[in-house]
N, CA and C atoms as a LAMMPS dump frame, in Angstrom:
ITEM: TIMESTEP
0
ITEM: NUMBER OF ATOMS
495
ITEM: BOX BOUNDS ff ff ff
-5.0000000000000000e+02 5.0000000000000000e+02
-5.0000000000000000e+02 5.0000000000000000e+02
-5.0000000000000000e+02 5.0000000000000000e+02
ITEM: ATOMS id mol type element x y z
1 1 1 N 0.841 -1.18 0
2 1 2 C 0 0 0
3 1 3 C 0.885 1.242 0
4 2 1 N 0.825 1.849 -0.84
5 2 2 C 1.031 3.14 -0.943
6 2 3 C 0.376 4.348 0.098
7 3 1 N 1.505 5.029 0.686
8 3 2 C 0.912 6.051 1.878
9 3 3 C 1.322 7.242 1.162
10 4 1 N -0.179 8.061 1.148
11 4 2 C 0.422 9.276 0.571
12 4 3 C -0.312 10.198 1.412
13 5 1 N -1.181 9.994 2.444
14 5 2 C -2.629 10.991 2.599
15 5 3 C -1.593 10.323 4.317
16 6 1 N -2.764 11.112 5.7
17 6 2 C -2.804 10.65 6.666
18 6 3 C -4.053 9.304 6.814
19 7 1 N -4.482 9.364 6.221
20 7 2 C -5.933 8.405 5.981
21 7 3 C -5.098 7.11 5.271
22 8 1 N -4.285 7.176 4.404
23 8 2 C -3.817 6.397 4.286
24 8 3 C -3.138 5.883 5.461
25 9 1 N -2.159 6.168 6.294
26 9 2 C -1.412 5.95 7.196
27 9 3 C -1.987 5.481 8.47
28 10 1 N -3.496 5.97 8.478
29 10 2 C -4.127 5.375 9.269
30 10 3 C -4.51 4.228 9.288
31 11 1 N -5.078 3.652 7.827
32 11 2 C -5.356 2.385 7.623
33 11 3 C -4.299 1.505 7.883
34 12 1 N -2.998 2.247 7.069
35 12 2 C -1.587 1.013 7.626
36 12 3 C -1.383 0.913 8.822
37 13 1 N -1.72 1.952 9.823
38 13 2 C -1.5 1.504 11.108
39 13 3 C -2.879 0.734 11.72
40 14 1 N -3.816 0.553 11.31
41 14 2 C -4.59 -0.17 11.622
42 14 3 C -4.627 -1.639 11.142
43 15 1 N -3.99 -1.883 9.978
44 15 2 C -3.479 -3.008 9.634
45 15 3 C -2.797 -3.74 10.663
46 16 1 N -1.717 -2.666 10.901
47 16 2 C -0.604 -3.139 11.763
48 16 3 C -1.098 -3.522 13.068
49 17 1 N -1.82 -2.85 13.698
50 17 2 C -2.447 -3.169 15.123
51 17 3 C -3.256 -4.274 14.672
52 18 1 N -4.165 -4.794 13.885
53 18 2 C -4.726 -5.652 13.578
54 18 3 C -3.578 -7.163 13.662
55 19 1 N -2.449 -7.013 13.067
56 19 2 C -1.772 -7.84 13.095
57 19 3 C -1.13 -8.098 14.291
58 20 1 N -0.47 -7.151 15.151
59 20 2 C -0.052 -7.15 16.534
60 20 3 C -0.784 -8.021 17.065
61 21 1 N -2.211 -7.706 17.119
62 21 2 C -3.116 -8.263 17.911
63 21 3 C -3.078 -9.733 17.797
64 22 1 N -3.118 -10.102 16.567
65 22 2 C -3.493 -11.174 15.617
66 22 3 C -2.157 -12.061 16.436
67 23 1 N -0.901 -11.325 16.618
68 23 2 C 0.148 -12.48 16.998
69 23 3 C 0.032 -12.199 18.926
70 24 1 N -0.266 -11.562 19.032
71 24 2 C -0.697 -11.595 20.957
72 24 3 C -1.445 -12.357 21.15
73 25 1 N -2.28 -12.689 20.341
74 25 2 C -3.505 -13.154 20.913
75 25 3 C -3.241 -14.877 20.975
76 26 1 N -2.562 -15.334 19.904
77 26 2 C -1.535 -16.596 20.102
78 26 3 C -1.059 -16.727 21.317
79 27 1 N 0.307 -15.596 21.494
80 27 2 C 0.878 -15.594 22.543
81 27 3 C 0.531 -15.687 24.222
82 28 1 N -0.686 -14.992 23.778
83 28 2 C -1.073 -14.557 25.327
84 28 3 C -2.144 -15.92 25.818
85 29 1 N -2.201 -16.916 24.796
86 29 2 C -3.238 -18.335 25.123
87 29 3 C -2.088 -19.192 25.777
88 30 1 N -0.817 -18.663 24.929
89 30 2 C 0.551 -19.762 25.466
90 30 3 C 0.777 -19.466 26.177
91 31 1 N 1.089 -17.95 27.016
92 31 2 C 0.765 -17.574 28.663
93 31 3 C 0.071 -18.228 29.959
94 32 1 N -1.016 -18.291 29.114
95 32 2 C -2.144 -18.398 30.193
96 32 3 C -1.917 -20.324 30.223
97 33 1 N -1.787 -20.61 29.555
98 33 2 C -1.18 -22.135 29.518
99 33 3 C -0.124 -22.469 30.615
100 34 1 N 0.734 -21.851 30.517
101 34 2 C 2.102 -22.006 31.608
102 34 3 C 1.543 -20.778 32.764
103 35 1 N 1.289 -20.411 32.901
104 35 2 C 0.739 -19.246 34.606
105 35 3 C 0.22 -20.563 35.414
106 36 1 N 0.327 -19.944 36.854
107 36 2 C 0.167 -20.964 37.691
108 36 3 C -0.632 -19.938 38.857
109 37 1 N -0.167 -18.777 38.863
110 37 2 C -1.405 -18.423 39.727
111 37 3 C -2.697 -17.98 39.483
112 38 1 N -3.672 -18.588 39.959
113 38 2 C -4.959 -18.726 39.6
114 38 3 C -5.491 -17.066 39.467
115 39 1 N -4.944 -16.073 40.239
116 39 2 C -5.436 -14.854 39.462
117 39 3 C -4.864 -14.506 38.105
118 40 1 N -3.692 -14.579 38.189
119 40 2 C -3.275 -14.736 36.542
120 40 3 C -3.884 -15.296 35.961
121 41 1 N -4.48 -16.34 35.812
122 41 2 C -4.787 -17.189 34.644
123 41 3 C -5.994 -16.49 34.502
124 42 1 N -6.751 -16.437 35.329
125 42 2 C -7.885 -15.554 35.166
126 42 3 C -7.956 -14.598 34.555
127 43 1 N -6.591 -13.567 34.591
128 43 2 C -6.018 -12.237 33.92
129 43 3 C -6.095 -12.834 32.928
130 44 1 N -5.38 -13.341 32.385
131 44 2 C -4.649 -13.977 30.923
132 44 3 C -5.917 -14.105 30.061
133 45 1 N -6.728 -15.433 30.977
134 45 2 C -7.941 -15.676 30.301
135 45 3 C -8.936 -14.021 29.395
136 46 1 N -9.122 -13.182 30.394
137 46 2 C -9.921 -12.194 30.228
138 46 3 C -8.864 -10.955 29.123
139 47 1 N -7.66 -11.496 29.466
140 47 2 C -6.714 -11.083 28.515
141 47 3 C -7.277 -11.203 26.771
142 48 1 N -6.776 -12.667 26.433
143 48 2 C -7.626 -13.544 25.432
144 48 3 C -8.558 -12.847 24.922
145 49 1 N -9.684 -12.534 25.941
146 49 2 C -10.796 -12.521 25.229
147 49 3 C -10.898 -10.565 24.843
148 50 1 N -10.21 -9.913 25.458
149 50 2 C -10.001 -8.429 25.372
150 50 3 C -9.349 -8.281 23.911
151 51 1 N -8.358 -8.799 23.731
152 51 2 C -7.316 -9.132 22.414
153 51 3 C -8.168 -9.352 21.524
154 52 1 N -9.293 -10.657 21.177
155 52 2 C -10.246 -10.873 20.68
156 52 3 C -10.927 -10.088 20.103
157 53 1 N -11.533 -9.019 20.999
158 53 2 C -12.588 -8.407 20.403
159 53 3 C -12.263 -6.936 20.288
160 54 1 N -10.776 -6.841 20.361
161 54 2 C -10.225 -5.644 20.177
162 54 3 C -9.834 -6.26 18.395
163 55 1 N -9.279 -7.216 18.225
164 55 2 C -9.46 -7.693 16.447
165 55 3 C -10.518 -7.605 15.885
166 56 1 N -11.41 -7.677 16.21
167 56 2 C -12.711 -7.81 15.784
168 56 3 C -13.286 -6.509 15.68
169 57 1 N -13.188 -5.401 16.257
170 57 2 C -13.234 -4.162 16.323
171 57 3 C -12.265 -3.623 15.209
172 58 1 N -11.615 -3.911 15.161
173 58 2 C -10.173 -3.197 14.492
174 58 3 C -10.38 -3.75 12.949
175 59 1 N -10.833 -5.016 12.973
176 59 2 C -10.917 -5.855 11.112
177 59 3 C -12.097 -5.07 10.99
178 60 1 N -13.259 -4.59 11.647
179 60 2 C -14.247 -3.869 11.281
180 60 3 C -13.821 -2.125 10.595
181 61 1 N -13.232 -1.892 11.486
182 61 2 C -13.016 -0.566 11.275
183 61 3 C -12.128 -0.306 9.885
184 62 1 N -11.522 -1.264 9.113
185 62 2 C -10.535 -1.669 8.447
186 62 3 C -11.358 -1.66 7.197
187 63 1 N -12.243 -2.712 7.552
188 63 2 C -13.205 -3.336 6.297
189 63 3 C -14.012 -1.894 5.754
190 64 1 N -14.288 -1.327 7.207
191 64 2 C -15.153 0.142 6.716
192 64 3 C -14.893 1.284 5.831
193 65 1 N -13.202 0.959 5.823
194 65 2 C -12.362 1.77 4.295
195 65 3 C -12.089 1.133 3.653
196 66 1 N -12.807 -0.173 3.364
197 66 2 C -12.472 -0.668 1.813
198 66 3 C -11.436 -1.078 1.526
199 67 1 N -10.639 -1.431 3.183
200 67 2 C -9.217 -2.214 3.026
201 67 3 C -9.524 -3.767 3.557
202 68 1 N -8.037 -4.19 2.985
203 68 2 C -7.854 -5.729 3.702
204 68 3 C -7.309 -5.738 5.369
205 69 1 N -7.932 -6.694 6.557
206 69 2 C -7.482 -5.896 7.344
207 69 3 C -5.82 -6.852 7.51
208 70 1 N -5.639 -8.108 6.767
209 70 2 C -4.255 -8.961 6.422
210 70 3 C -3.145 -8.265 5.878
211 71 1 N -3.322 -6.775 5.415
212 71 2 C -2.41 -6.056 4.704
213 71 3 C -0.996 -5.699 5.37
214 72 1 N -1.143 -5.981 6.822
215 72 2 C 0.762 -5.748 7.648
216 72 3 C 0.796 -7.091 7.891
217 73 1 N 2.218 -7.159 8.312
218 73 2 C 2.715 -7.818 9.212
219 73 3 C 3.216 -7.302 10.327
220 74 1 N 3.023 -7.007 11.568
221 74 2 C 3.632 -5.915 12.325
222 74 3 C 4.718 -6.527 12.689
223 75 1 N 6.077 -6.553 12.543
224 75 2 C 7.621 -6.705 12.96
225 75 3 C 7.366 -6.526 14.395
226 76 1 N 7.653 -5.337 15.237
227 76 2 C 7.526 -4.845 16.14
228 76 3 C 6.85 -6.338 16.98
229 77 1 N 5.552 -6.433 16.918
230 77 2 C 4.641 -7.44 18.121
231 77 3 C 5.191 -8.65 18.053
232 78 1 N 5.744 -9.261 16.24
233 78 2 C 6.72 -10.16 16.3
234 78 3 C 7.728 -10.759 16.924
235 79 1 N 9.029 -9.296 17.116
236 79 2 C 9.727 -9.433 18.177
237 79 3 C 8.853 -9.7 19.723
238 80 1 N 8.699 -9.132 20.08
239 80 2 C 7.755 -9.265 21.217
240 80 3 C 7.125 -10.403 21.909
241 81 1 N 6.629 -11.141 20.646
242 81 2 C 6.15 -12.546 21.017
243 81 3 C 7.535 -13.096 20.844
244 82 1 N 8.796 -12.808 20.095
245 82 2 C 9.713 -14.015 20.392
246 82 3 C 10.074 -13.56 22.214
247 83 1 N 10.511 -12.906 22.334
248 83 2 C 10.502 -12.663 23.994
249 83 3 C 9.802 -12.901 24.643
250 84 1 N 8.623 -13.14 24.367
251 84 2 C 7.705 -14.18 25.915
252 84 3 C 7.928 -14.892 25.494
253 85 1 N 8.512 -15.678 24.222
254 85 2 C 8.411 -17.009 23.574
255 85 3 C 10.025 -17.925 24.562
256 86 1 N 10.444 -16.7 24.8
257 86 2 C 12.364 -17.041 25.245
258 86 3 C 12.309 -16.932 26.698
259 87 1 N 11.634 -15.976 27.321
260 87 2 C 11.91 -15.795 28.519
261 87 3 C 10.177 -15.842 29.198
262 88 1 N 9.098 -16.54 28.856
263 88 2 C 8.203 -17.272 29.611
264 88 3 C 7.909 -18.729 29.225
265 89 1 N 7.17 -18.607 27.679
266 89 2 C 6.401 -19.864 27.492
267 89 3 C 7.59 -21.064 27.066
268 90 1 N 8.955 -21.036 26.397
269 90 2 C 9.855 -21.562 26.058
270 90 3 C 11.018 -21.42 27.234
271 91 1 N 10.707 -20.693 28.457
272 91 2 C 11.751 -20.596 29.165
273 91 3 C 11.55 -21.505 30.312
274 92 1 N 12.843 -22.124 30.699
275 92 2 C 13.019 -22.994 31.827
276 92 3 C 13.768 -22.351 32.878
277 93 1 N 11.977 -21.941 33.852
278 93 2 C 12.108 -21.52 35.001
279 93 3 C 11.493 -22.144 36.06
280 94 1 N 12.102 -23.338 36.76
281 94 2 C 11.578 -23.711 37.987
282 94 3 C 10.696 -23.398 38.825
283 95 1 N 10.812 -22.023 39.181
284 95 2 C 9.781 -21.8 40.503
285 95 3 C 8.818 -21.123 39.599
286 96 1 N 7.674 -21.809 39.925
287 96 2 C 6.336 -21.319 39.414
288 96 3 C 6.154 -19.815 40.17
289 97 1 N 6.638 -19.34 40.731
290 97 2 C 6.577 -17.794 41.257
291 97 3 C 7.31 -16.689 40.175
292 98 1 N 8.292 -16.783 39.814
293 98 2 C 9.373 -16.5 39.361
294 98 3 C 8.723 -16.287 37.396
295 99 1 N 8.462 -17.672 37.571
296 99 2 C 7.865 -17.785 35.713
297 99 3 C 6.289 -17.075 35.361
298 100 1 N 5.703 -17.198 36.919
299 100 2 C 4.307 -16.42 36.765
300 100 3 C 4.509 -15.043 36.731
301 101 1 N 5.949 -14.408 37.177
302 101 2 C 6.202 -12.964 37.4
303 101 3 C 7.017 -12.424 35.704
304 102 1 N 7.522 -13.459 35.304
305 102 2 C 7.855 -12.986 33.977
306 102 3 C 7.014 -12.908 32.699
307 103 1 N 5.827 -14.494 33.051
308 103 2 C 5.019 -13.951 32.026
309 103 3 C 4.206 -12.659 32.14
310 104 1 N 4.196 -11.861 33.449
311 104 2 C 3.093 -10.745 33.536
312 104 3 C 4.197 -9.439 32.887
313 105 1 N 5.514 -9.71 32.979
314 105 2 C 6.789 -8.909 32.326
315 105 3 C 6.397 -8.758 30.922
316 106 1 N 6.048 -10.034 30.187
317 106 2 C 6.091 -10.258 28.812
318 106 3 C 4.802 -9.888 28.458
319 107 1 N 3.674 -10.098 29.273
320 107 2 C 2.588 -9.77 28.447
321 107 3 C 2.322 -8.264 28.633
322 108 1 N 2.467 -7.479 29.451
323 108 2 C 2.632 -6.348 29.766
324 108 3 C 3.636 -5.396 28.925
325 109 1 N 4.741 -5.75 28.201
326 109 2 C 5.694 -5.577 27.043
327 109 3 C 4.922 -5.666 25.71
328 110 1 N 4.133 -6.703 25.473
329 110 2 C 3.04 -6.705 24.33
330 110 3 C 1.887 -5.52 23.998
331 111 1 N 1.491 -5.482 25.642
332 111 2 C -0.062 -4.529 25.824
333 111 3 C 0.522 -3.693 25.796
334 112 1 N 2.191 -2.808 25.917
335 112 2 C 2.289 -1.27 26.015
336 112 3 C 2.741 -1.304 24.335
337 113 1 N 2.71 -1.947 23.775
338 113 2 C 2.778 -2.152 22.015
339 113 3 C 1.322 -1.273 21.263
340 114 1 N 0.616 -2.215 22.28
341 114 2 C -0.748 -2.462 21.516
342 114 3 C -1.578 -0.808 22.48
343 115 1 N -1.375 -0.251 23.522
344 115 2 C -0.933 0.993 23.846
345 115 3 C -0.515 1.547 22.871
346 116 1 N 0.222 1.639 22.136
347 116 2 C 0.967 3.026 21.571
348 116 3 C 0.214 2.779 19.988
349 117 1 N -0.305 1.324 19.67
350 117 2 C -0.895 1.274 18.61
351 117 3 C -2.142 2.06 18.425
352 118 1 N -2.94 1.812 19.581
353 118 2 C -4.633 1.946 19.745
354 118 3 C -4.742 3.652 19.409
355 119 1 N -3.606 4.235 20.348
356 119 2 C -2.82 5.558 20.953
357 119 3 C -2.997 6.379 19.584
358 120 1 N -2.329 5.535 18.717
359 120 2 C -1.831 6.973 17.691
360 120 3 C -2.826 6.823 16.827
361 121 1 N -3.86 5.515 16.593
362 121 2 C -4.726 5.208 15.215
363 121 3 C -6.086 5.863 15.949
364 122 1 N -6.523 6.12 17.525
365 122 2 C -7.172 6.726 17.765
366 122 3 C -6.845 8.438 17.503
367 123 1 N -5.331 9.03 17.494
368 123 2 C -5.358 10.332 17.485
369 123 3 C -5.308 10.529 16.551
370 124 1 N -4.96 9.513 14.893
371 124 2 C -5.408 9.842 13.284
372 124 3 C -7.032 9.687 13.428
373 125 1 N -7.333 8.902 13.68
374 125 2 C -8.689 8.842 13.677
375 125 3 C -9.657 10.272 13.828
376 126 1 N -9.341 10.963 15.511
377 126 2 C -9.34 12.225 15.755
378 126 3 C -9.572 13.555 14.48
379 127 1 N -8.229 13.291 14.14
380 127 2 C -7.647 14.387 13.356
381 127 3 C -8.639 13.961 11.831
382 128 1 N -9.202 12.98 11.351
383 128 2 C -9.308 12.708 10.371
384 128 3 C -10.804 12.974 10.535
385 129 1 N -11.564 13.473 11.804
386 129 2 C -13.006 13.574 11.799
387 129 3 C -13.224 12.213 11.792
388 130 1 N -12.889 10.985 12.098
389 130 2 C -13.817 9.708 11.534
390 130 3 C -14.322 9.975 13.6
391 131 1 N -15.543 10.08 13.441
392 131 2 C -15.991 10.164 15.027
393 131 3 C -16.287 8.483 14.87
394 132 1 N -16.932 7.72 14.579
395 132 2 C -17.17 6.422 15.021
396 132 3 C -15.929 6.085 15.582
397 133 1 N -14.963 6.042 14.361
398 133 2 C -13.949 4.737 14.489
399 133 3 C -13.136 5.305 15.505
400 134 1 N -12.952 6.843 15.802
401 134 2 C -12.389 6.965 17.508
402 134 3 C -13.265 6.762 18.329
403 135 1 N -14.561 6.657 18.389
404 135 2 C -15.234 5.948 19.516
405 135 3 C -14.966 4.674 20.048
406 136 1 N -14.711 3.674 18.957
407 136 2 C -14.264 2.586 18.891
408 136 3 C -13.053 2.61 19.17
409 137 1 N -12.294 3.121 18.99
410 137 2 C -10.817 2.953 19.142
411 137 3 C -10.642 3.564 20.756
412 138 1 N -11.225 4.157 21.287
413 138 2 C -11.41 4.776 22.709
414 138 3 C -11.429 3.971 23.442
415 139 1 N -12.484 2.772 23.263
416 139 2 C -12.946 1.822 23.692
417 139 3 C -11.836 0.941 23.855
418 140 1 N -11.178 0.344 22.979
419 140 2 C -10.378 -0.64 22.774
420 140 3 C -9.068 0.204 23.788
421 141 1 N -8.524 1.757 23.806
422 141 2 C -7.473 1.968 24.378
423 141 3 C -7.319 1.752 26.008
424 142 1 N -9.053 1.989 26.225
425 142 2 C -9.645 2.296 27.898
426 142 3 C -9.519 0.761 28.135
427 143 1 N -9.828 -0.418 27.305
428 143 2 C -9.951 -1.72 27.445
429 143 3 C -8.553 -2.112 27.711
430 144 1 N -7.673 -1.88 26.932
431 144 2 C -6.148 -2.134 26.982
432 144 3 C -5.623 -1.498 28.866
433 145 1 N -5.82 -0.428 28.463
434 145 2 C -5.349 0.518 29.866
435 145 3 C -5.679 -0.435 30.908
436 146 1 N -6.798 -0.799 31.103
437 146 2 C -7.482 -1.73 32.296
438 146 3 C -6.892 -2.925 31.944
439 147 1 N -6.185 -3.554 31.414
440 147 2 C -5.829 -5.214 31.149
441 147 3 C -4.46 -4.674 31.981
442 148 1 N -3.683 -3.727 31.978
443 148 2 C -2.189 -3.278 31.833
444 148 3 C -2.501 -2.734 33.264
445 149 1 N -3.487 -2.234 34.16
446 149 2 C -3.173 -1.961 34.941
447 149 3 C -3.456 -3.254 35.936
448 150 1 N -4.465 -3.797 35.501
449 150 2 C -4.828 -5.897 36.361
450 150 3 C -3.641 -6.164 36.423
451 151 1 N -2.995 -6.418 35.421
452 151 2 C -1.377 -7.383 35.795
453 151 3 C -0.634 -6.621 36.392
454 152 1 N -0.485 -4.763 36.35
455 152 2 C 0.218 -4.456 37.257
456 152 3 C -0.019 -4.878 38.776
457 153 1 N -1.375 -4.453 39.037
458 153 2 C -2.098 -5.17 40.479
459 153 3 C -1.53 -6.229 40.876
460 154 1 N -1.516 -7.802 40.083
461 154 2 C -0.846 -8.493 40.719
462 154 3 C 0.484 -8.856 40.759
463 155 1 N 0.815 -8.305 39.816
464 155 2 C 2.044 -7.833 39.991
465 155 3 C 2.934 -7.686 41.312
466 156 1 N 2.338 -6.538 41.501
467 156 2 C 2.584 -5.967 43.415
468 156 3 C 1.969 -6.358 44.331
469 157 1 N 0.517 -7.332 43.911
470 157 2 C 0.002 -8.183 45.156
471 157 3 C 0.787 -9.038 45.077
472 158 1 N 0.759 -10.508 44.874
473 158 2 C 1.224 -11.407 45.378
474 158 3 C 2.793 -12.508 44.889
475 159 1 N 2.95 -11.859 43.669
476 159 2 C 2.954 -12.912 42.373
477 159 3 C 4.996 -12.171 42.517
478 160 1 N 5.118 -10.812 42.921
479 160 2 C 6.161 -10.675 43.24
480 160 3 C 6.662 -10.597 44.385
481 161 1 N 5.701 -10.6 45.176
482 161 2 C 6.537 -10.934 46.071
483 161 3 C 6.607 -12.57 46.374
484 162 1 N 5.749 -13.6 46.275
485 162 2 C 6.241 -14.77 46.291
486 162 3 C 7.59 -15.271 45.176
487 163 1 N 7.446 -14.563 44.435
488 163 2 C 8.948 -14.796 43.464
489 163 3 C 10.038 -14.24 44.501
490 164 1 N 10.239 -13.532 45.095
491 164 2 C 11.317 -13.131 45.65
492 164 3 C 11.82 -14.317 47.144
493 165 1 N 10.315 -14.944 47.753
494 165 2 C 10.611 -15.798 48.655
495 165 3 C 11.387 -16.926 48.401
């Protein structure tokens, strides 16, 4: 695709978040697979399904300009998933404290991705007058914000400090 307009640039970055998503949402099932504390998994789970319907939102908004929403590959979320791929779901870490505290490292490294994605395709959005698709995109950033601040929560409830015991 050729970017010549901001409207254009919007769609590529909506591509791109579409795709981010598209490889988190893998990642973050292989998370919730290896987590061991039952509020995590719970996180993870509700994770999943946030990721979900933040794609589903996003291939809509995509389809609504007459684009493909398969058109990126986002590099960026790529890397990203290889790092929870190295240092949670592929990593050999003994204490289930320790590995439950890195996957909330790794998935939290993903969601401030998908943060800065939601971030800037809501402030083209803005600028471009499309009022729906920043309504929608509002939605999905306020949705993100709240996933990113849960894992911080346990984070500092329990999950680090039993890693440190």
């Amino acid at each position: 695709m050729t970017i010549s307009t901001l409207k254009d640039l919007y769609i590529d970055q909506l591509q791109d978040l579409y795709s981010a998503d598209k490889q988190s949402l893998d990642a973050t099932k292989k998370l919730h697979e290896k987590a061991t504390s039952p509020e995590l998994k719970s996180a993870l789970e509700d994770g999943v399904k946030g990721i979900s319907q933040g794609m589903e939102q996003v291939k809509g908004l995509i389809q609504g300009h007459d684009a493909n929403p398969n058109g990126e590959h986002c590099k960026g979320m790529e890397g990203l998933v290889a790092e929870a791929k190295a240092h949670a779901i592929n990593a050999d870490i003994a204490d289930k404290d320790v590995l439950d505290a890195s996957i909330i490292t790794q998935y939290q490294r993903m969601t401030h991705y998908g943060l800065a994605g939601y971030g800037t395709a809501l402030a083209f959005a803005k600028r471009l007058g499309l009022k729906n698709d920043a309504d929608t995109l509002q939605t999905c950033l306020d949705n993100t914000y709240g996933g990113d601040r849960r894992m911080t929560e346990i984070a500092t409830g329990d999950v680090n400090k039993e890693a440190m015991a």
